[in-house]
C-alpha positions as CSV (number, residue, x, y, z in Angstrom):
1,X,-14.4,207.3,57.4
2,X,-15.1,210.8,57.4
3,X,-17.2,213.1,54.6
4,X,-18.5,216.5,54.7
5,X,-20.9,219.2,52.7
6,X,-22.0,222.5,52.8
7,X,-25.2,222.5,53.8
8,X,-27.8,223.6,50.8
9,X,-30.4,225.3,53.6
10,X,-28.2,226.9,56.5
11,X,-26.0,229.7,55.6
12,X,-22.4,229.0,56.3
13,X,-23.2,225.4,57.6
14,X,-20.9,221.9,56.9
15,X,-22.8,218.6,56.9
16,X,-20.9,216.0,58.0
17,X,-20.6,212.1,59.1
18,X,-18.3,210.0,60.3
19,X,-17.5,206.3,61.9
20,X,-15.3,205.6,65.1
21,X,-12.0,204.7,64.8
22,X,-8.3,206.2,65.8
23,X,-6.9,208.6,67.9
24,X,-5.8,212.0,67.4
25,X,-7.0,215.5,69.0
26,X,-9.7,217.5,67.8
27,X,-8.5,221.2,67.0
28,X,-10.6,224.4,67.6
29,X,-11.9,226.2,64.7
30,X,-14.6,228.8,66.0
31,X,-17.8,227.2,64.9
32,X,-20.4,225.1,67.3
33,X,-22.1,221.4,66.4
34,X,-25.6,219.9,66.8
35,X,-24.4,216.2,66.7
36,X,-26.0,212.9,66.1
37,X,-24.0,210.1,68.1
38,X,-25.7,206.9,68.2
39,X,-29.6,208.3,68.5
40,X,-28.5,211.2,71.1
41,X,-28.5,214.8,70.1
42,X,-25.7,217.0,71.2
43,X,-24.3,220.2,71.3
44,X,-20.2,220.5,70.6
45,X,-19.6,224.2,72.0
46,X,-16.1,226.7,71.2
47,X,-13.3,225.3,71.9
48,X,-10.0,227.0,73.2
49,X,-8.0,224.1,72.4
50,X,-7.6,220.5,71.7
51,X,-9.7,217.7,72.7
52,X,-8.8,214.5,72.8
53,X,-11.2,212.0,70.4
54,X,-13.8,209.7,71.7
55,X,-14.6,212.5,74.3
56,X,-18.2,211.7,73.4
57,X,-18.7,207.8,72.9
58,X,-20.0,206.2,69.9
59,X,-19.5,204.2,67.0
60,X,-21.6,206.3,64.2
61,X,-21.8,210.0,64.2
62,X,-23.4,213.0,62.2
63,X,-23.4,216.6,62.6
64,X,-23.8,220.2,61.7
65,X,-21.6,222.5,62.3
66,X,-22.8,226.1,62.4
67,X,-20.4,229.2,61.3
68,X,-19.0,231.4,64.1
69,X,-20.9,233.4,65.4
70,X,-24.5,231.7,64.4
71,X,-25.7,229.1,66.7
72,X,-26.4,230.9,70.1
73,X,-29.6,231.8,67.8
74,X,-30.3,228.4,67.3
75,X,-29.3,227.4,70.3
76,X,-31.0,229.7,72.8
77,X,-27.8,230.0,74.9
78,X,-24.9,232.6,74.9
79,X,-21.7,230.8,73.4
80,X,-19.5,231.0,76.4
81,X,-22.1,228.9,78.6
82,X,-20.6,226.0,76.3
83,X,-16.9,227.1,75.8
84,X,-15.0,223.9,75.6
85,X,-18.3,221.6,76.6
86,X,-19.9,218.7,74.9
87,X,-23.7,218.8,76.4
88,X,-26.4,216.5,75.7
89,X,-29.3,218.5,74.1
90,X,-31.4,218.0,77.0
91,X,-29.1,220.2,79.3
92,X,-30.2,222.9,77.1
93,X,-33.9,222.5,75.4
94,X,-37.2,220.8,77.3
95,X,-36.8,216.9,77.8
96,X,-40.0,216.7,75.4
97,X,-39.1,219.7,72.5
98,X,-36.1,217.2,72.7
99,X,-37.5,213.9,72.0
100,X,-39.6,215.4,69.6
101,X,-36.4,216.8,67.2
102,X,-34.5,213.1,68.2
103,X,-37.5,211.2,66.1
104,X,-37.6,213.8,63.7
105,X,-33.8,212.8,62.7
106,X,-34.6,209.3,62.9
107,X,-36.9,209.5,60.7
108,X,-34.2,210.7,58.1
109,X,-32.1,207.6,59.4
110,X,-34.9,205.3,59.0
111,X,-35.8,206.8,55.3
112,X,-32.2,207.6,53.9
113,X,-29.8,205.3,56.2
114,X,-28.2,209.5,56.8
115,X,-28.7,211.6,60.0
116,X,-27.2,215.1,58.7
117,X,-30.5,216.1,56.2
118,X,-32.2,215.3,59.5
119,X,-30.1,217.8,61.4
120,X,-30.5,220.2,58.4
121,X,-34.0,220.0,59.1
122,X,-33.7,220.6,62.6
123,X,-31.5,223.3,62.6
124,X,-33.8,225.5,59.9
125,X,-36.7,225.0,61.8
126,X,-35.3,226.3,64.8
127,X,-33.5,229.4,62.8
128,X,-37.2,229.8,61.3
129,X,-38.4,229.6,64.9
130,X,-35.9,232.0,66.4
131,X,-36.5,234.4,63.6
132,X,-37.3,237.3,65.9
133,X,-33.9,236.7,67.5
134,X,-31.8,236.8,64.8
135,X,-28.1,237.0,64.8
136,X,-26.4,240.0,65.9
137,X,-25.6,241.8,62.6
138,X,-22.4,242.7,64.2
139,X,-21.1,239.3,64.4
140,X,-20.6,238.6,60.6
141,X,-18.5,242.0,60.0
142,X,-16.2,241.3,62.8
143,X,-15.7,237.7,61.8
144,X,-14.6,239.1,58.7
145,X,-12.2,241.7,59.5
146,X,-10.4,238.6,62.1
147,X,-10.0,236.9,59.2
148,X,-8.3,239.3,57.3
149,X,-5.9,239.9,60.0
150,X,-7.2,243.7,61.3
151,X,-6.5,244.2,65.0
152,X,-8.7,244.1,67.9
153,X,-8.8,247.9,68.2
154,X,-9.4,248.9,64.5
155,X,-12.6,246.3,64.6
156,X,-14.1,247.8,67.3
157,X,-13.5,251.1,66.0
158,X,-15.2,250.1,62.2
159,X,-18.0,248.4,63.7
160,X,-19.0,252.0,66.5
161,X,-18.4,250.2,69.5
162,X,-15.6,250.2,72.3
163,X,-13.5,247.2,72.8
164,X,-15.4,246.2,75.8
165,X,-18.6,246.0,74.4
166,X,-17.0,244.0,71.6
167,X,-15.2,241.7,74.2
168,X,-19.1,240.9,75.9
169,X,-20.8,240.7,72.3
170,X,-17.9,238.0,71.5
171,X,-18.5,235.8,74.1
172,X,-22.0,235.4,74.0
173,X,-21.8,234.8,69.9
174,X,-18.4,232.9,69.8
175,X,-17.5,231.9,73.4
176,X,-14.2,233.7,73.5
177,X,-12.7,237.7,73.5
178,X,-12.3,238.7,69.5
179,X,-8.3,238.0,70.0
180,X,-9.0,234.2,70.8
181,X,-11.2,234.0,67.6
182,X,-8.3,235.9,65.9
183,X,-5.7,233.1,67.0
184,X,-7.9,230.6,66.4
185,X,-9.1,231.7,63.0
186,X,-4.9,232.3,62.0
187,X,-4.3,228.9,63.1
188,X,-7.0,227.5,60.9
189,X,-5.3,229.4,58.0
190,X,-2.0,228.5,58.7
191,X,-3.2,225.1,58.9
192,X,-4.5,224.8,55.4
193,X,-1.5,226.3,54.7
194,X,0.7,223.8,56.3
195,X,-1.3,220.9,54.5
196,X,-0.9,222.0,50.9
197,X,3.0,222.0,51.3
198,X,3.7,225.7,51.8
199,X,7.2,225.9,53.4
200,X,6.6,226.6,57.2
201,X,8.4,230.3,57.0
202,X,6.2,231.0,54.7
203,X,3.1,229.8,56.0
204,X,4.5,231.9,58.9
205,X,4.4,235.3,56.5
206,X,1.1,234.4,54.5
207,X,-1.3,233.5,57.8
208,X,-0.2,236.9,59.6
209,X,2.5,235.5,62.1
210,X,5.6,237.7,63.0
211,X,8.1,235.1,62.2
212,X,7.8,231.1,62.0
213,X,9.1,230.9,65.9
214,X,5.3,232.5,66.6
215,X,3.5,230.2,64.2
216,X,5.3,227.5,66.3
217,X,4.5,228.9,69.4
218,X,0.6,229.2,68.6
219,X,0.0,225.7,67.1
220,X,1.8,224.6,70.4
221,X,-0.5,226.8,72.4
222,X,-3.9,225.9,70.7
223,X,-3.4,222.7,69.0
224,X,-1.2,221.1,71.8
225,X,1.4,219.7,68.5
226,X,4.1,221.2,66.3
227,X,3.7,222.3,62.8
228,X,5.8,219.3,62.4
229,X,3.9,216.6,63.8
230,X,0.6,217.7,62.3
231,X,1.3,218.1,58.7
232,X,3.0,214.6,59.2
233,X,-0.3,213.1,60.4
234,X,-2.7,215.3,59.1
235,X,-5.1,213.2,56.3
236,X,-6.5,217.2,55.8
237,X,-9.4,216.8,57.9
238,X,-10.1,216.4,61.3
239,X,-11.4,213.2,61.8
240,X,-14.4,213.7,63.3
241,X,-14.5,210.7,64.8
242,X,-15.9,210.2,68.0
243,X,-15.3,213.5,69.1
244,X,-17.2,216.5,67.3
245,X,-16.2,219.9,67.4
246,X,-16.1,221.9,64.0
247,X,-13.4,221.4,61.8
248,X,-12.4,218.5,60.5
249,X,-8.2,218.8,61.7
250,X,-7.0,215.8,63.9
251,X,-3.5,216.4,65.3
C-alpha cells in the first residue's frame, strides 16, 4: 500500500505513507525525507542512484519529502553530508530536541491512527524556527532552469555566478554538482514519460535526450534497469515501502 499528498503547509512538500511489502529499487529524484518508520524519525538524504528496498527496516512507514533544494534549512546540515545516506535523526539534532519532535508525531498517531500531519507539523515548526536561515534564493531559479533542460553554463551565467560557485552552492542545497540534478531530474521526466505509454524514441526527444540509445544509457546509469524492465513493473509510484527516498518509482 502506498498513498501520497501535497502537503497543505510546506511549499513543494508530498505527504506520504506506506506498509512493507515487495521488492524493487528505490530511484533518485532530487528531494530529501523526514521519515516515520515504526516510532523512529529519520532522515532519507540525495541519492545518486538506486537503493535497494527495506534498506531501513519496518513494517509501517510515513514521510515528508521536501523539494530539492529545501531541507538543508530544515535540516541544519549541507545536503552532501547525507548524499546517498539514511540517518537516524539523532545523528543530526540533540538526543532530547529529538525525543521531544518523536512524541510530538505520536501524538498525531495516537489522535488520527496517521504519522504524516505529525511530520507536517514538525517540519513547519522547524522552517518557522530556521526562518533567519532561509533557503538560498538561488536554489529555486536554478532548479527551474534544470528542469527545462538549459545547460550548466547558461545557469550559472543567468543566475551572476561562475560555475564553481554554482558547483559548491549545489552540493550543500541538493547533495550533488547541478549536472547530476540535471540527469536526475531528465530521468524523472522521462520516467513519467515512459509510464503514460509514450513510445521510448519519443520519450527520448521529449525529456531532452540525444537519441533513445542515451535515454537507455542514463536509466541504466541512475536507475540500475532498462526502460524496458521498468515500465513493465512500474505500478507508477515508487513504492515507498520500506525504503524512503523521494519519489515514489520502484524499478
Amino acid at each position: 500500500m502506498y498513498e501520497e499528498a501535497p502537503s497543505a503547509v510546506v511549499p513543494g512538500a508530498v505527504l506520504w505513507r506506506a506498509t512493507a511489502g515487495g521488492g524493487g529499487m528505490v530511484l533518485p529524484d532530487g528531494c530529501m525525507d523526514l521519515l516515520w518508520a515504526d516510532g523512529r524519525l529519520l532522515v532519507a538524504g540525495p541519492d545518486t542512484g538506486p537503493h535497494p528496498a527495506g534498506e531501513v527496516p519496518g513494517g509501517a512507514f510515513a514521510g515528508i519529502r521536501l523539494a530539492p533544494g529545501t531541507a538543508p534549512a530544515l535540516l541544519g546540515v549541507p545536503a552532501h553530508v547525507l548524499r546517498d545516506r539514511r540517518v537516524e535523526l539523532t545523528g543530526l539534532w540533540p538526543a532530547r530536541e529529538v525525543r521531544r519532535l518523536t512524541g510530538l508525531v505520536e501524538g498525531y498517531v495516537e489522535e488520527y491512527g496517521d504519522a504524516r500531519a505529525g511530520l507536517e507539523a514538525l517540519a513547519r515548526t522547524r522552517a518557522a524556527g530556521a526562518a533567519a536561515t532561509s533557503p538560498d534564493p538561488l536554489v529555486a531559479e536554478v532548479v527551474a532552469r534544470l528542469r527545462a533542460g538549459e545547460a550548466v553554463a547558461a545557469i550559472a551565467r543567468a543566475v551572476g555566478v561562475g560555475e564553481r560557485q554554482l558547483h559548491r552552492r549545489s552540493l550543500d542545497a541538493f547533495g550533488y554538482g547541478p549536472r547530476t540534478l540535471g540527469r536526475i531530474l531528465r530521468l524523472r521526466r522521462a520516467l513519467a514519460l515512459a509510464r503514460a505509454g509514450l513510445p521510448y524514441a519519443e520519450v527520448a526527444c521529449v525529456a531532452g535526450y540525444a537519441d533513445q540509445a542515451h535515454l537507455a544509457r542514463e536509466v541504466r546509469a541512475l536507475a540500475g534497469t532498462t526502460l524496458r524492465a521498468y515500465a513493465a513493473g512500474a505500478e507508477g509510484a515508487k513504492s515507498e515501502t520500506p525504503e524512503p527516498s523521494g519519489s515514489r518509482t520502484t524499478a
